[in-house]
C-alpha positions as CSV (number, residue, x, y, z in Angstrom):
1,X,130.0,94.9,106.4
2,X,128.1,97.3,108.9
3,X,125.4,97.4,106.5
4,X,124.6,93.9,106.0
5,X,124.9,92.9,109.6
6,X,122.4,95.8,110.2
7,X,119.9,94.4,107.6
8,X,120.4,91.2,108.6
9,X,119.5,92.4,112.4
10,X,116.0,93.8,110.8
11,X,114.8,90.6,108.9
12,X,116.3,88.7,111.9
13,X,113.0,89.7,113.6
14,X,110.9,91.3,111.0
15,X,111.0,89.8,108.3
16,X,112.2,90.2,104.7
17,X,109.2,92.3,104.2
18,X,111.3,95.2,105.1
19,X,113.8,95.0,102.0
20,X,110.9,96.6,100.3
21,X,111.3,99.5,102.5
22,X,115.0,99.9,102.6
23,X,117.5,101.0,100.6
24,X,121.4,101.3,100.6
25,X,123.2,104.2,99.4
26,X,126.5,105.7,99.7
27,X,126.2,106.7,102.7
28,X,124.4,104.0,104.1
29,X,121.3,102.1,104.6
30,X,118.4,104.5,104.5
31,X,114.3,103.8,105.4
32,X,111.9,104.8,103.0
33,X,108.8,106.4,104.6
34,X,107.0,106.5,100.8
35,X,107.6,103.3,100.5
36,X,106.8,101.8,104.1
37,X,102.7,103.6,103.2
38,X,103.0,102.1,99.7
39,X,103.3,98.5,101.4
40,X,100.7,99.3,103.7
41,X,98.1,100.0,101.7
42,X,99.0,96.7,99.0
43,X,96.9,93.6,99.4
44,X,99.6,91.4,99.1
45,X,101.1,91.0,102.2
46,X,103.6,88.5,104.0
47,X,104.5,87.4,107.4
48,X,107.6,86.1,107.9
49,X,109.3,87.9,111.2
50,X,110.8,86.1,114.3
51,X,108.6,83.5,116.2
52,X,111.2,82.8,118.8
53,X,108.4,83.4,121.5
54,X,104.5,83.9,122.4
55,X,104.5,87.6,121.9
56,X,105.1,87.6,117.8
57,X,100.9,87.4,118.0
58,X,101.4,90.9,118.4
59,X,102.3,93.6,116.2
60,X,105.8,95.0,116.1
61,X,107.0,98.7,114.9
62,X,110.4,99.0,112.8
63,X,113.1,101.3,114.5
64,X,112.7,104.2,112.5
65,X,116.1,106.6,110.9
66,X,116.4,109.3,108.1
67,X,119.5,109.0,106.4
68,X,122.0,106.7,107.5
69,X,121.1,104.9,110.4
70,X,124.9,104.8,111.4
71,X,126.6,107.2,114.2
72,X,123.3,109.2,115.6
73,X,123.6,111.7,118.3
74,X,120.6,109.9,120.1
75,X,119.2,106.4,120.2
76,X,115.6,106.2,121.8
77,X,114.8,102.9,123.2
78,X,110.6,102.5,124.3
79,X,109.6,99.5,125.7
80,X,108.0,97.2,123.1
81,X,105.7,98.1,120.0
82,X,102.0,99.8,120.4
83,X,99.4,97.5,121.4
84,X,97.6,95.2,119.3
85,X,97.4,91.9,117.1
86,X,99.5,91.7,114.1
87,X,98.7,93.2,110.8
88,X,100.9,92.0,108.3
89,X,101.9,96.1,108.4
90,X,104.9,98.1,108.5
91,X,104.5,99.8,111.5
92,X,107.7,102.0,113.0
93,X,108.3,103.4,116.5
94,X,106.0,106.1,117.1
95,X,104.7,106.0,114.1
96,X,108.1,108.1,113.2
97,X,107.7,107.2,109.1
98,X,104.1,109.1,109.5
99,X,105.8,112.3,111.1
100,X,108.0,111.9,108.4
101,X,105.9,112.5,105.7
102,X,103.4,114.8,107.0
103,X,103.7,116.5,110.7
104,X,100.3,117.8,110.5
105,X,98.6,115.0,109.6
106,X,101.0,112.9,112.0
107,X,100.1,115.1,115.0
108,X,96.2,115.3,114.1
109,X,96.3,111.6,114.4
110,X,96.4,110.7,117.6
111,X,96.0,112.6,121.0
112,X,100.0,111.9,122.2
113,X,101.6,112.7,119.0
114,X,102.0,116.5,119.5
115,X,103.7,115.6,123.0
116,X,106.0,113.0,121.1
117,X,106.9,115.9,119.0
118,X,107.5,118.6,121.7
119,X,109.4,115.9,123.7
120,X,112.0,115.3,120.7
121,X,112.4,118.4,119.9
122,X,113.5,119.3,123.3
123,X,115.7,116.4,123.6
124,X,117.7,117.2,120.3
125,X,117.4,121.2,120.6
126,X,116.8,120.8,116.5
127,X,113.1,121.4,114.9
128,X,114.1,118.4,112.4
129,X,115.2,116.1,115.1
130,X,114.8,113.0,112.8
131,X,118.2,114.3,111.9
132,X,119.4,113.3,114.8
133,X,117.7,110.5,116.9
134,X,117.2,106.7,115.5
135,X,113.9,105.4,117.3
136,X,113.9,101.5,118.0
137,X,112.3,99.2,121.0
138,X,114.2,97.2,123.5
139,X,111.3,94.4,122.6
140,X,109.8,94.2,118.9
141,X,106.7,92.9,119.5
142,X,103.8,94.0,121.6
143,X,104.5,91.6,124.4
144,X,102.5,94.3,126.5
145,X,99.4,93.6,124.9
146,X,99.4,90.4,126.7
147,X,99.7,90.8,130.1
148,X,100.6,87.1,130.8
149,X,104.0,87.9,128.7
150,X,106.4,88.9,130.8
151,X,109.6,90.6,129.1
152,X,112.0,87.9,129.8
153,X,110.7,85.5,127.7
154,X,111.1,87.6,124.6
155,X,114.2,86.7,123.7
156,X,114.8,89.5,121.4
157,X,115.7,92.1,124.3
158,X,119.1,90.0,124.3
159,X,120.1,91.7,121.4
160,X,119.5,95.3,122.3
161,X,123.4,95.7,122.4
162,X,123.9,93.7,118.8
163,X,121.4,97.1,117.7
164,X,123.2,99.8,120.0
165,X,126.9,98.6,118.3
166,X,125.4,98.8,115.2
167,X,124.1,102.3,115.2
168,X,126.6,103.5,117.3
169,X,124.8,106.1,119.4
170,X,126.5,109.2,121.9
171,X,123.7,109.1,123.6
172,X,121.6,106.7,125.1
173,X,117.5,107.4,126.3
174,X,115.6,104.7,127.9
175,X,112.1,106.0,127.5
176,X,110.0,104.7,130.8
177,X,110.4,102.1,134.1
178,X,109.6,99.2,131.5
179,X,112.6,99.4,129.0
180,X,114.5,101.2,131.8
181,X,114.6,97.5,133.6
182,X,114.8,95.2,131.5
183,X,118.1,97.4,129.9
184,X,120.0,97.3,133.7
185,X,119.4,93.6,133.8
186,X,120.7,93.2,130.7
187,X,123.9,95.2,131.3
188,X,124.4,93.5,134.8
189,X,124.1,90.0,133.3
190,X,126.7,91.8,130.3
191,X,128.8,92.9,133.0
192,X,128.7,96.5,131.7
193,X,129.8,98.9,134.1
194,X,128.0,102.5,134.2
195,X,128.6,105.5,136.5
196,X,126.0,107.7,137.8
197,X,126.6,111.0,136.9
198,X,123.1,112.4,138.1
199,X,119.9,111.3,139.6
200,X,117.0,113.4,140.5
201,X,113.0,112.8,140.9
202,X,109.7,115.1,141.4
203,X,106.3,114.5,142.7
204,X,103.3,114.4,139.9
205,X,100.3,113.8,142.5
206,X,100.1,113.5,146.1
207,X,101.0,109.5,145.9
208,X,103.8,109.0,142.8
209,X,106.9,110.7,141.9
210,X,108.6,110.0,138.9
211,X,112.6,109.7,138.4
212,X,115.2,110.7,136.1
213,X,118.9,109.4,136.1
214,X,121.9,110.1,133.7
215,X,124.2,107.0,133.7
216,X,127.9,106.7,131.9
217,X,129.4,103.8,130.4
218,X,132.7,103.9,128.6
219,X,131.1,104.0,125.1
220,X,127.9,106.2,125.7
221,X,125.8,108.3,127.8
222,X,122.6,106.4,129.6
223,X,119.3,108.0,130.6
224,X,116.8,106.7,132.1
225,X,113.7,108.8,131.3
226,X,110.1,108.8,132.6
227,X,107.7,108.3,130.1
228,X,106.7,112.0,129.8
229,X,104.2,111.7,126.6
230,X,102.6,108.7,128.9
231,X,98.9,109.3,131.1
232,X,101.6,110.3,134.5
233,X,98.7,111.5,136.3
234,X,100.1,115.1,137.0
235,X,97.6,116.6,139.6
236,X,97.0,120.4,139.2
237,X,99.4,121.1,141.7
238,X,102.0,119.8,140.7
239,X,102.0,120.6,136.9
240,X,104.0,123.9,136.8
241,X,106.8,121.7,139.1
242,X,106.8,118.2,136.6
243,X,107.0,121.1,133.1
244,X,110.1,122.4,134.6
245,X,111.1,119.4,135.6
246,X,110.4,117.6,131.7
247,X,111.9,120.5,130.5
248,X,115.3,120.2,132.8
249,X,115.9,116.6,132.0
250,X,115.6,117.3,128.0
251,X,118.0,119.7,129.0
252,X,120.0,117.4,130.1
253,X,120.2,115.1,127.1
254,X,120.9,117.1,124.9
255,X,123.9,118.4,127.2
256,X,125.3,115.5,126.6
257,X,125.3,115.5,123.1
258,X,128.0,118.9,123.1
């Protein structure tokens, strides 16, 4: 029943489009990353996803899995899909199906990638972290593209929780202030209790420090993480001080998962 309720959670706001990209198995529903570049680069293409609100102009990315998408050690929540108009593609978060099928290639495409890689690597303490983490956005389409869209009108970020149930994570990572607030609103209007376990912050330039928190809530760990693969700014000075700090928080996380 899982399963279904899962798939019927993707097309919800996707679109059938992504049946031709998923397939169930014994052990659950898997994402194909051959098949996801094999859609992309056909001419026939559909749209068909959620129109619920003003941002579905914008281009969305598919949470992203390997194997079953069920029980992960981590789920990684960004704010809201990269930048730009739709494109009748399949695009996933952080481009995680191009990784998939090629690191080197993945990492020679874009000038963040190799700091996406390092982060998640840290955070799972595993080389393959695919293995472990199942990538997904707390918004699916690009509201921030538009900056007269504000995140409570997308209606999708209701359903955040319908997505964490499903997957059933340990461990919890908010991934910048964005997706970090709009997930506390959401659990005070749920009435979701969480206990701070830890809470600590550095300075990255002589005006801005950056903050990093480790919540608990009777089902899961909660971290709320800076954006660390973002521009932050980090001024000379204070570079060897925010890498020991990065590296202390991924730490942290995956800490949690023992």
């Amino acid at each position: 029943m899982d399963n279904i309720a899962f798939i019927n959670y993707l097309t919800k706001y996707f679109g059938n489009k992504v049946l031709n990209v998923l397939e169930e198995t014994d052990k659950g529903v898997i994402i194909n990353s051959s098949k996801i570049e094999a859609y992309n680069t056909a001419s026939d293409k559909t749209i068909d996803k959620c129109t619920n609100c003003i941002a579905t102009k914008h281009r969305q990315d598919l949470p992203f899995w390997i194997n079953n998408y069920r029980d992960k050690k981590i789920m990684v929540i960004a704010q809201d899909a990269g930048k730009g108009e739709e494109d009748k593609k399949i695009n996933t978060v952080f481009d995680m199906h191009s990784f998939h099928l090629n690191e080197e290639k993945y990492i020679n495409k874009h000038r963040t990638h190799h700091k996406y890689v390092d982060l998640f690597r840290k955070i799972s303490g595993k080389n393959n972290f695919l293995e472990d983490i199942y990538f997904t956005d707390i918004i699916k389409c690009a509201f921030s593209s538009d900056k007269s869209i504000k995140s409570n009108s997308c209606l999708c970020r209701n359903d955040i929780f319908q997505e964490i149930n499903l997957v059933n994570p340990k461990t919890i990572v908010l991934m910048g202030i964005q997706s970090k607030n709009v997930f506390i609103n959401l659990m005070s209007q749920n009435k979701i209790e969480m206990k701070l376990i830890e809470a600590t912050s550095t300075q990255i330039n002589s005006a801005q420090s950056i903050k990093f928190s480790q919540m608990k809530t009777e089902s899961y760990n909660v971290f709320f993480m800076p954006h660390f693969a973002g521009n932050l700014h980090v001024s000379n000075e204070f570079k060897d001080s925010f890498i020991h700090f990065k590296n202390q928080c991924c730490k942290s996380i995956n800490k949690s998962m023992n």
